[in-house]
C-alpha positions as CSV (number, residue, x, y, z in Angstrom):
1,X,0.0,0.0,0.0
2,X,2.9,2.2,1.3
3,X,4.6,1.8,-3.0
4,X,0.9,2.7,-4.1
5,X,0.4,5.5,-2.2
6,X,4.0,7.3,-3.5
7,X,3.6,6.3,-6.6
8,X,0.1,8.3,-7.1
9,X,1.7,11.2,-5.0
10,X,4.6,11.6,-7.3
11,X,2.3,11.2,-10.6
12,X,0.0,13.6,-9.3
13,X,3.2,16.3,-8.1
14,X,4.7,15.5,-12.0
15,X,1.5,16.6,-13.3
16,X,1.3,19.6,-11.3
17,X,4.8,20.7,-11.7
18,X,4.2,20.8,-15.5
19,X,0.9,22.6,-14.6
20,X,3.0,25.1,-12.3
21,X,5.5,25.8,-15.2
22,X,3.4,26.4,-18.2
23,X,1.4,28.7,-15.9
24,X,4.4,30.8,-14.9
25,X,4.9,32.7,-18.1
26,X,1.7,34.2,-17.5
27,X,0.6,37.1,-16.1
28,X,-1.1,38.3,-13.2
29,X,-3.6,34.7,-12.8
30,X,0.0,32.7,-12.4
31,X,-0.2,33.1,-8.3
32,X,-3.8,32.1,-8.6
33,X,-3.0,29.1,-10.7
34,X,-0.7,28.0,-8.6
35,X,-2.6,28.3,-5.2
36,X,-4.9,26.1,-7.4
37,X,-2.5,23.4,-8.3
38,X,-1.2,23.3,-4.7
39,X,-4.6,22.7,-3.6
40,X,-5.5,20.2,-5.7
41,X,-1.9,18.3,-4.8
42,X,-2.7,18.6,-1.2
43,X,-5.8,17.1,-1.9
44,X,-5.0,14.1,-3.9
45,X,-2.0,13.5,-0.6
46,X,-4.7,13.8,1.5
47,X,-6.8,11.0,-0.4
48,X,-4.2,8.7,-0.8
49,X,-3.3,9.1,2.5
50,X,-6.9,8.3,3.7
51,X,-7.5,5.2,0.9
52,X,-6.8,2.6,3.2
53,X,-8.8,3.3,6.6
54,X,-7.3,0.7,8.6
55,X,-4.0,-1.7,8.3
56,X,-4.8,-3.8,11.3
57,X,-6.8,-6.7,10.3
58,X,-9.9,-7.8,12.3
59,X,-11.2,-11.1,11.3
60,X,-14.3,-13.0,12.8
61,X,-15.6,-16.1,12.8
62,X,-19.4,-17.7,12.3
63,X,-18.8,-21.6,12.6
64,X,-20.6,-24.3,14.6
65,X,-20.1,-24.4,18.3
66,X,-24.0,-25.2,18.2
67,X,-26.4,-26.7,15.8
68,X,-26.8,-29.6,13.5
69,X,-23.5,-29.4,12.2
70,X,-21.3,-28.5,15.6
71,X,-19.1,-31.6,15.1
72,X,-17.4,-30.3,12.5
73,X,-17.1,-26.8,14.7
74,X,-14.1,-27.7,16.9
75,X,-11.6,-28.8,13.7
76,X,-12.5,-25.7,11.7
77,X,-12.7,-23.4,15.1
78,X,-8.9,-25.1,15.8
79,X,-7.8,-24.6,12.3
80,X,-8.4,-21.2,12.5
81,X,-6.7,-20.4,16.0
82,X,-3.2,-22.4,15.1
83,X,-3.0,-20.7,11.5
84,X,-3.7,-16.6,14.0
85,X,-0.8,-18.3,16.1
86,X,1.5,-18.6,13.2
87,X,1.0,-15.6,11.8
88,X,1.2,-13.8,14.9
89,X,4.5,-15.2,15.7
90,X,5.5,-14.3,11.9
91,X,5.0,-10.5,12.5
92,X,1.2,-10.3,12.1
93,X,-0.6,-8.3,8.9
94,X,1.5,-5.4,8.4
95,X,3.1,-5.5,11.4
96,X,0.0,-5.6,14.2
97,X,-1.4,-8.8,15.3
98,X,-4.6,-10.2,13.8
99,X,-7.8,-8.9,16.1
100,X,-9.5,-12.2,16.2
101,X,-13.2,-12.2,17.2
102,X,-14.7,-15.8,17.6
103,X,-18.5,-16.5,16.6
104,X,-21.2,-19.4,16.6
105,X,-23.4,-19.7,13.1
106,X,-25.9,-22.0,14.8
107,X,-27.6,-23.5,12.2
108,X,-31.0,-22.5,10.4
109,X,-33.8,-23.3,12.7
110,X,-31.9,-20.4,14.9
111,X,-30.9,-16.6,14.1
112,X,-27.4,-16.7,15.8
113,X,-25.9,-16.3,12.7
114,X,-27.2,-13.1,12.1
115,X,-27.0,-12.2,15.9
116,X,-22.9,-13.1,15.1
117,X,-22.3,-11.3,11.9
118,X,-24.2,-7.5,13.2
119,X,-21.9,-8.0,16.2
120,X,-18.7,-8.5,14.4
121,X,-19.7,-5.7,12.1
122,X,-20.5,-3.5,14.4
123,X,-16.9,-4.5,15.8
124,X,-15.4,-3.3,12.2
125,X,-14.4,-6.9,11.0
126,X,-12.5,-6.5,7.9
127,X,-13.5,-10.6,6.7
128,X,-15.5,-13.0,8.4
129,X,-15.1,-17.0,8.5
130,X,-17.4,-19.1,7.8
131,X,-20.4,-20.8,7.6
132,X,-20.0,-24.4,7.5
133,X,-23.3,-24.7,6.5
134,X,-24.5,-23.2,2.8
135,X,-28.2,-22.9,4.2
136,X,-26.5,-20.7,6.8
137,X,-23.9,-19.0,5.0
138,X,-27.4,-18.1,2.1
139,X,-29.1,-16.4,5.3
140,X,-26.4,-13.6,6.0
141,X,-24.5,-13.2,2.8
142,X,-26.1,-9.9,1.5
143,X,-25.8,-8.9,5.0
144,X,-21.8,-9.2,5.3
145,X,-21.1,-8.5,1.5
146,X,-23.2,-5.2,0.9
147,X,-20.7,-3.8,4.2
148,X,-17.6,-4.4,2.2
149,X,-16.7,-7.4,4.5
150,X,-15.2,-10.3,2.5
151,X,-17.2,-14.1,3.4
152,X,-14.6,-16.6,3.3
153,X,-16.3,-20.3,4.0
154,X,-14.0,-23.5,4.4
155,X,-17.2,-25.9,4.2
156,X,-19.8,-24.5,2.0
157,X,-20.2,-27.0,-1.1
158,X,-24.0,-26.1,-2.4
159,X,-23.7,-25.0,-6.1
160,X,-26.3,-22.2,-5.6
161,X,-23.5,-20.4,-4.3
162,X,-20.9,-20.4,-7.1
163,X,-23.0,-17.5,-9.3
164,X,-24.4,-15.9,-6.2
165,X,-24.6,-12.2,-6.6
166,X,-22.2,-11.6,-3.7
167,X,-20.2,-8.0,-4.7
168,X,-17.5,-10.3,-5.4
169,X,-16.7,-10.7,-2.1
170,X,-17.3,-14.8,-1.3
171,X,-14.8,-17.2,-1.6
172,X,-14.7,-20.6,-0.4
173,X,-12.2,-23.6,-0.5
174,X,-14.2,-26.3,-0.4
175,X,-15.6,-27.4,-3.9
176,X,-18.9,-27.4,-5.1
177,X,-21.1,-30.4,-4.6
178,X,-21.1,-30.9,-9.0
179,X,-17.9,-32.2,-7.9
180,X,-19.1,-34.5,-4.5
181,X,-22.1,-35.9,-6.3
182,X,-19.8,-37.1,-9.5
183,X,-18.0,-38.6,-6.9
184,X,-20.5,-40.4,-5.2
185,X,-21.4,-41.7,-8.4
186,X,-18.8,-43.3,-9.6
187,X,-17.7,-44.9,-6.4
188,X,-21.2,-46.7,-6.5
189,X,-21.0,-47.2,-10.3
190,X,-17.6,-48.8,-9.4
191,X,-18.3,-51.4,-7.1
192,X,-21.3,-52.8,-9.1
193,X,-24.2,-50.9,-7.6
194,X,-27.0,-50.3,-10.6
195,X,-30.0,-49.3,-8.2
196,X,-29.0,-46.5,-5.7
197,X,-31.9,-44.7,-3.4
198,X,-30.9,-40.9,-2.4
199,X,-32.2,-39.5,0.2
200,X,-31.7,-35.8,1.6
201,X,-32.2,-33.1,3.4
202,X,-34.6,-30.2,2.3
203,X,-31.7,-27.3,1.9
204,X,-29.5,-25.4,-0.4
205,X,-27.2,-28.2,0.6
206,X,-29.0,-31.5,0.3
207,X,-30.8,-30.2,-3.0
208,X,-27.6,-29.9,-4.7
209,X,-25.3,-33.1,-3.8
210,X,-28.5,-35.1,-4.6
211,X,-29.0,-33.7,-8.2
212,X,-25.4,-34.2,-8.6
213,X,-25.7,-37.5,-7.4
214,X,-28.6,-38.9,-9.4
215,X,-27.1,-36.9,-12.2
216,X,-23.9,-38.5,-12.2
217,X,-25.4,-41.9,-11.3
218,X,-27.9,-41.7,-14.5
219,X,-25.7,-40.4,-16.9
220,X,-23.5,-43.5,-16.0
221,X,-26.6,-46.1,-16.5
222,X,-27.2,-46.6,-12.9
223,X,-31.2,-46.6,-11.8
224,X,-32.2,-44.6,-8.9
225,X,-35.1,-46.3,-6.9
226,X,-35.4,-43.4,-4.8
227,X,-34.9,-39.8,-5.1
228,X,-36.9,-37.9,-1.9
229,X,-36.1,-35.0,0.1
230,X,-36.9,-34.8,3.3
231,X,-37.2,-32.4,6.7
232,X,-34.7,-32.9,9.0
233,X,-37.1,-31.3,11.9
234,X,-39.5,-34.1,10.6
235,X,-40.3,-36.1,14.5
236,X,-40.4,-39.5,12.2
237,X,-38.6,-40.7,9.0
238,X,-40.8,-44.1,9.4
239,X,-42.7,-42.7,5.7
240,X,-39.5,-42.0,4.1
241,X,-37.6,-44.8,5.1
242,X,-40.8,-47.2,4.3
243,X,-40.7,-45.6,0.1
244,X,-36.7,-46.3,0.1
245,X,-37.4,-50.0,1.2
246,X,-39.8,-50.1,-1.6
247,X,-37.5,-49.3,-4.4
248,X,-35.1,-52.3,-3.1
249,X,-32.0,-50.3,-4.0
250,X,-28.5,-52.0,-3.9
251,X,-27.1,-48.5,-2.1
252,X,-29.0,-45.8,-0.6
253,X,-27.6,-42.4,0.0
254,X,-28.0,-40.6,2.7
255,X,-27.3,-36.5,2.4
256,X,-28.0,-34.8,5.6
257,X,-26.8,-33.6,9.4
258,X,-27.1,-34.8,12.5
259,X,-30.7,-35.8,11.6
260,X,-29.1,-38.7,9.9
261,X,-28.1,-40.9,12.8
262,X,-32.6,-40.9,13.4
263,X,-32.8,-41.4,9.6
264,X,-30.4,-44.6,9.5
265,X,-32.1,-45.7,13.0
266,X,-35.3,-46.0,11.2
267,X,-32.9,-47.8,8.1
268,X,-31.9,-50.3,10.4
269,X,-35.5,-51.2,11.9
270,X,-36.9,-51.4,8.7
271,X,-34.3,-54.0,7.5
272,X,-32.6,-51.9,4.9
273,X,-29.8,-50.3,7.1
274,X,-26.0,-50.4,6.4
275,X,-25.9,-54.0,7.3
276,X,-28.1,-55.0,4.9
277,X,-27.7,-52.2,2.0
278,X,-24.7,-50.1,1.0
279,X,-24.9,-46.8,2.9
280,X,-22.6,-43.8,1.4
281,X,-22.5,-41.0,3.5
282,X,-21.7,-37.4,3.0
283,X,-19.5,-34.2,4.1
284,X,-22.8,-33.3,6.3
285,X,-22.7,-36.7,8.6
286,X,-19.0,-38.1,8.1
287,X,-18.8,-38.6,11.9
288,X,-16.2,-40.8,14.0
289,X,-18.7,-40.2,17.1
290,X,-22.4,-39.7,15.7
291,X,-23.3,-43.5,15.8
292,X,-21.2,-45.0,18.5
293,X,-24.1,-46.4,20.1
294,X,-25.5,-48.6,17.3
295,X,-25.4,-52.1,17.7
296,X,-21.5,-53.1,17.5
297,X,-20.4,-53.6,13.5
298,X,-23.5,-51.5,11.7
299,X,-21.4,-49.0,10.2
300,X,-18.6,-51.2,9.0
301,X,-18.4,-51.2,5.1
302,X,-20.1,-47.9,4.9
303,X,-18.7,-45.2,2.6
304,X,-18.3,-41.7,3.1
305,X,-16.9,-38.9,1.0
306,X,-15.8,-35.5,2.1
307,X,-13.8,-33.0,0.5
308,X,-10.1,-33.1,1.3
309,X,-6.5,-31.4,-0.3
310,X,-4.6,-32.5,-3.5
311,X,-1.5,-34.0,-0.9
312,X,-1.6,-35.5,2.3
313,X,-3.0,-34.3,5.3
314,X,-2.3,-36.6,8.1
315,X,0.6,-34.5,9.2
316,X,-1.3,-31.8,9.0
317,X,-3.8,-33.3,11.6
318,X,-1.6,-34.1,13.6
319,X,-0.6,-30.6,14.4
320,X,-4.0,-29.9,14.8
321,X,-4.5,-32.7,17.1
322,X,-1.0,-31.3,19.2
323,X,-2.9,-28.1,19.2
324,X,-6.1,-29.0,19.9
325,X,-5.8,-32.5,21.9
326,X,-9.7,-32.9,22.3
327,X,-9.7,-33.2,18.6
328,X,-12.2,-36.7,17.4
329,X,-12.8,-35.2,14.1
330,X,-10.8,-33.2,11.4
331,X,-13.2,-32.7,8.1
332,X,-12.3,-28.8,7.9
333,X,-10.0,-28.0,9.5
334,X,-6.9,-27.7,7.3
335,X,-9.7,-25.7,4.9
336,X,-10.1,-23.4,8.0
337,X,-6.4,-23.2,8.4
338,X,-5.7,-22.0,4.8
339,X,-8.7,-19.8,4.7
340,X,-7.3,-17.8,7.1
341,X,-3.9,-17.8,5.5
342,X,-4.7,-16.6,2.5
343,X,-6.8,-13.8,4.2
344,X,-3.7,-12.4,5.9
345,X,-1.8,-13.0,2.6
346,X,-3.8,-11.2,0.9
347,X,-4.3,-8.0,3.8
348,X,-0.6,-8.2,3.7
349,X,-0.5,-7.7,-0.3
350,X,-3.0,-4.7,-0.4
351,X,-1.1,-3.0,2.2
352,X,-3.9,-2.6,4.0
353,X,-6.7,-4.6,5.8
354,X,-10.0,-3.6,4.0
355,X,-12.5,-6.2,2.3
356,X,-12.7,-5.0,-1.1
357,X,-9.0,-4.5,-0.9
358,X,-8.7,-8.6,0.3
359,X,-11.1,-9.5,-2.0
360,X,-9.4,-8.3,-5.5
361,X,-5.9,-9.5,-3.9
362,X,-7.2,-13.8,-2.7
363,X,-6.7,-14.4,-6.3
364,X,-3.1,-13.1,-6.5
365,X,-1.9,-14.3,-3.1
366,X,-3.6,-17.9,-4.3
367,X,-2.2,-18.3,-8.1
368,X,-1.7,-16.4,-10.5
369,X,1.4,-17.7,-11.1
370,X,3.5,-16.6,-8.8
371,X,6.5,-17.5,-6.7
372,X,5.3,-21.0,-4.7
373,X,5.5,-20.6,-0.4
374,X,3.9,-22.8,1.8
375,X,4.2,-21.0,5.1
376,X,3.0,-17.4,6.1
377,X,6.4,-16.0,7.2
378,X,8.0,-17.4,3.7
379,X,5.0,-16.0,2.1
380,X,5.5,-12.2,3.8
381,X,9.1,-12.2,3.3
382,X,8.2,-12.6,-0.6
383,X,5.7,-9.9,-0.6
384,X,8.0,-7.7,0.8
385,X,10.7,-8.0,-1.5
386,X,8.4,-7.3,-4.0
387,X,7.5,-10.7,-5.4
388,X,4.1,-12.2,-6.1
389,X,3.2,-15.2,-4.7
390,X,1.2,-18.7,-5.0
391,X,0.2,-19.7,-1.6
392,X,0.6,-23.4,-1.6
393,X,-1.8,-24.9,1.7
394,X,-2.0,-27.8,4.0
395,X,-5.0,-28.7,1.6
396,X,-2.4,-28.2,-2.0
397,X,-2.9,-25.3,-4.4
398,X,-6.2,-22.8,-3.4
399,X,-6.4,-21.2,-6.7
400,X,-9.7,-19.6,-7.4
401,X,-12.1,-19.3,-10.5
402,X,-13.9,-15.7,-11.5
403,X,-16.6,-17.2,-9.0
404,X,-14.6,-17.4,-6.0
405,X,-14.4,-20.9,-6.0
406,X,-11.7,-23.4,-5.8
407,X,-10.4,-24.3,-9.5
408,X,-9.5,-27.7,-8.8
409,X,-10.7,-29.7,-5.8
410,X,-10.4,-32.9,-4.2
411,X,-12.8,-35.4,-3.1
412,X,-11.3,-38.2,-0.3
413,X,-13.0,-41.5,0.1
414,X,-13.5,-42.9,2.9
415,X,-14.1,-46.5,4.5
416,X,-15.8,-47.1,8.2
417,X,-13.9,-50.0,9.7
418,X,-16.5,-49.6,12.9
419,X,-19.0,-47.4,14.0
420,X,-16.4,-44.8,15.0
421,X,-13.7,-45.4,12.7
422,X,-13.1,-44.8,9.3
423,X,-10.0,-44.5,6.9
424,X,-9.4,-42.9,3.3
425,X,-9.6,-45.6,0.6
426,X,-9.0,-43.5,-2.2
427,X,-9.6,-39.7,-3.5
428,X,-10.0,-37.8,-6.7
429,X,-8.7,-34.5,-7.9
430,X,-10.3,-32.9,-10.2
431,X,-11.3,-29.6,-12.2
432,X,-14.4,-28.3,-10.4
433,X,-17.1,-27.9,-13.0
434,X,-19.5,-25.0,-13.0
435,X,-23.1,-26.0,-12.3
């Protein structure tokens, strides 16, 4: 910011020094002239000097400690916190430490979300993190975008969100659920399945995986048996689960929250639970703790997909897990860990910690073919010298399309071994395609 600033200051004193001499062979209006041209120099100082209003970043967070996703909040709330402590101990954004300002999103049947994001902009929060859920991130995004504040999520997937009329001010680092659902697909496609049910919730969320899913599934000359949407308040899933039974699917998939655990309850009692039909699970229930108390060996042989990074990330976790020993689950939380890294990255490139100014430098900090770094103070040191930079995270490369959206994401594959254990099989990488 400091290089931009000078170098609008000295064009603007060129141009008036040339104003200033072709003015003095005049007469008598030459003094006025110049009081003038001073004038309008002073003012153009002034203006740079005002164009950033802040260079001490204040970032906030909206993710799960409560709700039908708050498994997944203490990964992405730790991912968060060890990536501030790094860059903290790097020097900070511009040489202040990171104001940090830690918030719940609930989930939709609640308005802390919005309760969260009017505090943290009434605290003058230059970006905000989060949500993890797209029905929750849809219910606030005018609300933080039309304030200039940048909307970063690490777990938002729903395909509604890639054209979203968002000032150009959402990103996200998860990919979209065209990319899940093709997933899905072909795992099923691939071990011999022909009749899948899928069955989801009634959200932004659940709507898109599952026409991905029966999409991809289709197109590949599979038969779905089953393609219902349900609501996860419902008291009973008896009717639901009684329709999938009818179809006799080979595979049923199940695209919810928390409300899944009832939903595969009612799977089980009716005789067409993961013991008896191929379950495949998604981003939204991939849990090592959520069905611990089904009868011992149910969930063995189920599948579950979640998104994941282009290298690998057990490392990774196990820094988070040093840093956060209470740790059972770790979907998000490198995602959260990058997010906030490139955030700083790009405060640190704009010279100053504004939204719009973060916004139209993610892209640079993320790609854009510069100079690879993996870590923020390798990053900074970069920047300051002048050199432009491609951010490589704990997740692999975070470049983004004109949408804000990850260019190329990956999708791991995942096996449960019991009812709280599960292990990567496989993953795919892959050019996100638009929806």
């Amino acid at each position: 910011m400091k290089r931009t600033m000078v170098l609008k200051t000295v064009a603007v004193l060129g141009a008036a020094s040339l104003a200033l001499a072709a003015c003095s062979s005049d007469s008598e209006d030459t003094t006025a002239s110049a009081t003038t041209e001073e004038s309008a120099v002073e003012t153009a100082v002034e203006e740079a000097a005002e164009e950033c209003a802040s260079t001490s970043l204040v970032l906030g967070t909206m993710l799960p400690a409560t709700g039908d996703l708050a498994f997944l909040g203490p990964p992405e709330f730790a991912g968060v916190e060890l990536a501030l402590q790094e860059i903290d101990a790097a020097g900070g954004v511009l040489g202040s430490p990171v104001t940090y300002i830690e918030g719940d999103s609930g989930d939709t049947t609640t308005d802390i979300a919005s309760q969260t994001v009017d505090s943290q902009l009434a605290q003058g929060v230059n970006a905000i993190i989060g949500a993890a859920s797209s029905g929750v991130s849809l219910t606030v995004i005018d609300k933080i975008t039309s304030n200039g504040v940048v909307q970063f999520s690490p777990a938002n997937t729903a395909p509604i969100l890639t054209t979203y009329a968002d000032n150009g001010l959402y990103f996200r680092n998860s990919p979209s659920d065209v990319l899940q659902g093709a997933v899905i697909a072909q795992d099923a496609v691939d071990a011999g399945i022909t009749k899948m049910a899928v069955v989801a919730r009634q959200d932004p969320y659940g709507e898109g995986l599952a026409a991905a899913t029966v999409k991809n599934f289709t197109e590949a000359g599979g038969t779905i048996t089953t393609d219902l949407l349900y609501d996860p308040a419902a008291p009973s899933f008896e009717a639901e689960v009684a329709e999938i039974k009818a179809g006799n699917p080979e595979a049923v998939a199940v695209i919810g929250f928390e409300e899944s655990v009832k939903l595969i309850q009612e799977m089980i009692k009716q005789g067409v639970g993961p013991d008896k039909v191929q379950l495949y699970l998604v981003d939204g229930n991939l849990s090592t703790t959520a069905f611990a108390e089904f009868p011992e060996g149910t969930m063995t042989g189920t599948v579950g997909t979640v998104p994941s990074g282009s290298v690998d990330m057990t490392t990774f976790n196990e820094r988070l897990l040093a840093f956060d020993p209470a740790l059972t689950d770790f979907s998000y939380g490198p995602q959260s860990y990058d997010a906030t890294m490139v955030i700083a990255l790009a405060a640190h490139a704009a010279g100053c910690a504004d939204g719009v100014k973060i916004a139209a430098e993610l892209p640079n900090v993320a790609g854009n073919g510069g100079e690879m770094c993996s870590t923020y103070a390798d990053c900074i040191a970069l920047l300051d010298a002048g050199t432009d930079i491609d951010y490589m995270g704990v997740t692999g490369g975070v470049d983004f399309n004109e949408f804000g959206d990850l260019l190329e994401g990956t999708i791991s594959i995942n096996e449960y071994s019991s009812n709280t254990e599960f292990a990567e099989k496989g993953s795919v990488t892959s050019v996100v395609p638009l929806p």
